[in-house]
N, C-alpha and C positions, 0 to 999 in steps of 0.2 A: 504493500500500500504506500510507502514511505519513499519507495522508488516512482511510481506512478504519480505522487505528486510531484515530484522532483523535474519531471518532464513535462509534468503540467505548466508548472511556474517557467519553465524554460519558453515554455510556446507562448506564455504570456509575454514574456519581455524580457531583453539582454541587457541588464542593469549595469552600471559601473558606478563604486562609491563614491564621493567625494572625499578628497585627503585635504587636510588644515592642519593646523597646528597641535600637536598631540598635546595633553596633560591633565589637570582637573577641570572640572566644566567651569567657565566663568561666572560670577554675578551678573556683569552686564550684559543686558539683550536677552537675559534667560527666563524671565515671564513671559507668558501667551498668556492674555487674557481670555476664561473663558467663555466669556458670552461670543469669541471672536470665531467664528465658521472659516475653516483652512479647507482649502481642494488640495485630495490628494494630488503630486505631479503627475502622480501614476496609477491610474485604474483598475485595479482586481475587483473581476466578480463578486460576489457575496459571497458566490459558494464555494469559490476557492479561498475566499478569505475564513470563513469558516472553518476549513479544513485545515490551514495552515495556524490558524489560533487554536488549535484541537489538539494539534501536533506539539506545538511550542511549549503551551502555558498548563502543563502539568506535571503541577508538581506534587501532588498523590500517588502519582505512582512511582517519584524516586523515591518519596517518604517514606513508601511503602517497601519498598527494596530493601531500605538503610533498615528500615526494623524488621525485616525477613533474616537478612545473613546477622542479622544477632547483635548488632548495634546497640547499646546503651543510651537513652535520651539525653543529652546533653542544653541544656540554657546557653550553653555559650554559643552554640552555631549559633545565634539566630543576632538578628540587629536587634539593637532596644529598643525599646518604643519613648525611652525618658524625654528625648528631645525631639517627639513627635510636632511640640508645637514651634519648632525651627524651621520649620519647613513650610515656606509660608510664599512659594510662585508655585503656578500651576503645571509648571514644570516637575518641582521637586515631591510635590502630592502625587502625582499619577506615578512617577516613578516609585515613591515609596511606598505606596498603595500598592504595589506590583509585588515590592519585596514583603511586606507585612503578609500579604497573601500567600508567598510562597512559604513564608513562616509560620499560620496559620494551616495549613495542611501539613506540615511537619507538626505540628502539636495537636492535631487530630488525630492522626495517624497514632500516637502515644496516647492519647486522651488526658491532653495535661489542662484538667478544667482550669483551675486554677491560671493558669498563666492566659489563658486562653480571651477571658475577659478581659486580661489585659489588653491585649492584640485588637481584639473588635472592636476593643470600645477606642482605639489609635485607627484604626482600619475606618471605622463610623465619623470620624474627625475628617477626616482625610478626603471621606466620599462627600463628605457637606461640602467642604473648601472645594472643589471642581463639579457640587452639583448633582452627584449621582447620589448622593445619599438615600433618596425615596428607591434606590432597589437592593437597600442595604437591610435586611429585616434586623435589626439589631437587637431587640425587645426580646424575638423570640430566638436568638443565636445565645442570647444574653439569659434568657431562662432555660435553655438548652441546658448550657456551661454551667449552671450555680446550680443544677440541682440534680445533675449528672443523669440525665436523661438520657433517652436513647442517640449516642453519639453517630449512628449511622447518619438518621435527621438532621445531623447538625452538621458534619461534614457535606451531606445533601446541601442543605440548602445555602453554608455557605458556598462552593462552587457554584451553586445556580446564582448566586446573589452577581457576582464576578461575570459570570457568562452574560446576565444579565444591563451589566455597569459597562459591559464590551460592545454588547449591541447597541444600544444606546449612544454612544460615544459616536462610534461608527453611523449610526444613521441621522446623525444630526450635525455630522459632518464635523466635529470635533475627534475624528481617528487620529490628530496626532496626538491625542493622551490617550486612546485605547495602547497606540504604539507601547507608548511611555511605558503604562501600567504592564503591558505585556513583558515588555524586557524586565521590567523587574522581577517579574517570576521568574522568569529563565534565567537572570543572572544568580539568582537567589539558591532556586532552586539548584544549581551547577556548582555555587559553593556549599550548600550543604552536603551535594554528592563528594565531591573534592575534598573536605575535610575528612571525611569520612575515608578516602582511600587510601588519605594519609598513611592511619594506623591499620588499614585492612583493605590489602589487595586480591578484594575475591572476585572470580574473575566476571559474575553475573555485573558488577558492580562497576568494573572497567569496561564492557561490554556498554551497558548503559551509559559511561558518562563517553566511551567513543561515538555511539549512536548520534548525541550530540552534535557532531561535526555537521550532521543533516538538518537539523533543527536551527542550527546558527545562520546554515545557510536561508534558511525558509523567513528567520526573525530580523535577516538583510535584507529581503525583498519587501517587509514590513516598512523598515525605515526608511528606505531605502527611496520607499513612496512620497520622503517627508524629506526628503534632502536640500531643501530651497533654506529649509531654516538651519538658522546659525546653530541652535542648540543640540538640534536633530544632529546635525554634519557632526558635530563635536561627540556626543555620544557614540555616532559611528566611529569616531576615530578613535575614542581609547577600548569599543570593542575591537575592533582589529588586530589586538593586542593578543590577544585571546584567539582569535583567528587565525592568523600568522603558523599557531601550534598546529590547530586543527589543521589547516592546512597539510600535515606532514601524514596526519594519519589516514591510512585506506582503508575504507571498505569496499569488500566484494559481497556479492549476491550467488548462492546457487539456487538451483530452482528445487522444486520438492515434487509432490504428487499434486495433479489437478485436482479440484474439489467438487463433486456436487451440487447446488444448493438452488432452494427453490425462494425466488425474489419477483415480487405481486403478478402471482400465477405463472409465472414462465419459469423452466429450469434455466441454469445457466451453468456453466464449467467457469469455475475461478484459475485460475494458476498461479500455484503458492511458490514464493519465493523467501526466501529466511538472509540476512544480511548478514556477516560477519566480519568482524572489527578486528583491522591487522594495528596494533598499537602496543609501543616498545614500554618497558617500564622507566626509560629516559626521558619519552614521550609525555607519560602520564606524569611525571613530577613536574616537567615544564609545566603542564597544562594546568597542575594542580597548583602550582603558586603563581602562577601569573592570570587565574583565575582570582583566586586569594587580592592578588593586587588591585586589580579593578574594582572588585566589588567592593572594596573598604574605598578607593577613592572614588566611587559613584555616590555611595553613603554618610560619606564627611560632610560636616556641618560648615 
């Protein structure tokens, strides 16, 4: 599936980044106000926008990996929320909103109530300041968490809440803070994976964070759409950093058995293919700190 997109986005358009000046994102020029409507430069369907937001912005199921191969919860991976109210252009809200989110399914995933109303109730902050708040159920994410209810529901509905904060964004023409918020999960989400490989190179675990390489590409076609702005250009360039690494690693595909499967009344034959991730333990330390790097200077106050 992840190859078939891959050639999707190819037929849609031959993108090339914009390079500036690499380092921390500046102050100046870094507010978009959000009552302000941005055209993307670049046109993706719905439905591959869908698909490629589907791909990127989860981070439950690294979560879910890191507490499979036996991970212990740690407080420290995650960013804090103390100096939530620092963040105060609508720049650095959807971006942090992106990361608290990918923080927030790592502590669902453990079911850390406790910490957890911390996060929403910085996450509910966060959706006010750009305006999405009304598809933040906070009330009931927040009585979820304090009375340790059925935690299914709660990781349910916050994803929906997200998915819902995304479309929105997106159809009122404000995608480039869908962007924003999107990269923050994926940056988030990659150094939680990253930390974690630090002290545990298992290999389901390197597999997923080489997968990655495909996903980077997919969340450059994102920005990629928004490159007119200064800020946009600048975040693309100190991901590329990050990049750069990926770049070294391959994957190949082999194919497997055709599938069966019946899709609204027609059979159909699917043909299954499984990818596999050729990446050096050289590789993965690169990738692992100079992920590490970015993410803490995306996050600085």
């Amino acid at each position: 599936m992840i190859r078939n997109l891959m050639l999707l986005m190819l037929s849609l358009a031959l993108i090339s980044s914009c390079q500036s000046k690499k380092g921390k994102l500046s102050d100046a020029d870094l507010d978009v106000p959000d009552s302000l409507v941005i055209a993307a430069d670049l046109q993706i369907s719905d439905e591959a926008m869908d698909e490629i937001v589907q791909n990127v912005s989860s981070p439950i199921e690294m979560a879910a990996l890191i507490k499979e191969i036996g991970t212990p919860f740690s407080i420290d991976y995650l960013a804090t929320t103390n100096y939530v109210d620092r963040y105060n252009t609508s720049f650095q809200m959807a971006y942090i909103l992106g990361v608290f989110g990918a923080d927030l399914g790592y502590l669902n995933i453990y079911g850390k109530n406790t910490q957890i109303v911390d996060y929403i109730t910085s996450i509910n902050k966060l959706a006010d300041g750009i305006r999405v708040g009304q598809f933040f159920d906070f009330s009931t994410l927040k009585r979820l968490a304090t009375s340790r209810e059925n935690m299914d529901s709660l990781m349910y509905i916050s994803v929906n809440s997200f998915n819902n904060m995304d479309s929105y964004l997106r159809e009122k023409q404000r995608g480039h803070l869908s962007a924003l918020m999107i990269t923050g999960i994926w940056v988030e989400g990659m150094y939680l994976a990253t930390q974690v490989a630090k002290e545990n190179s298992d290999p389901a675990l390197y597999d997923r964070i080489g997968e990655q390489k495909l996903n980077m590409n997919n969340l450059f076609l994102i920005l990629n759409a928004y490159e007119s702005q200064k800020q946009v250009r600048e975040l693309i360039d100190i991901l590329n950093e990050i990049k750069v690494e990926f770049d070294q690693v391959k994957i190949t595909y082999e194919m497997g058995d055709p599938e069966t499967v019946e899709l609204d009344g027609m059979i159909m034959i699917i043909q299954n293919e499984r990818s596999i991730v050729h990446i050096t333990d050289e590789q993965m330390e690169r990738i692992i700190n100079i992920t590490e790097e970015v993410r803490n200077k995306l996050i600085e106050i």
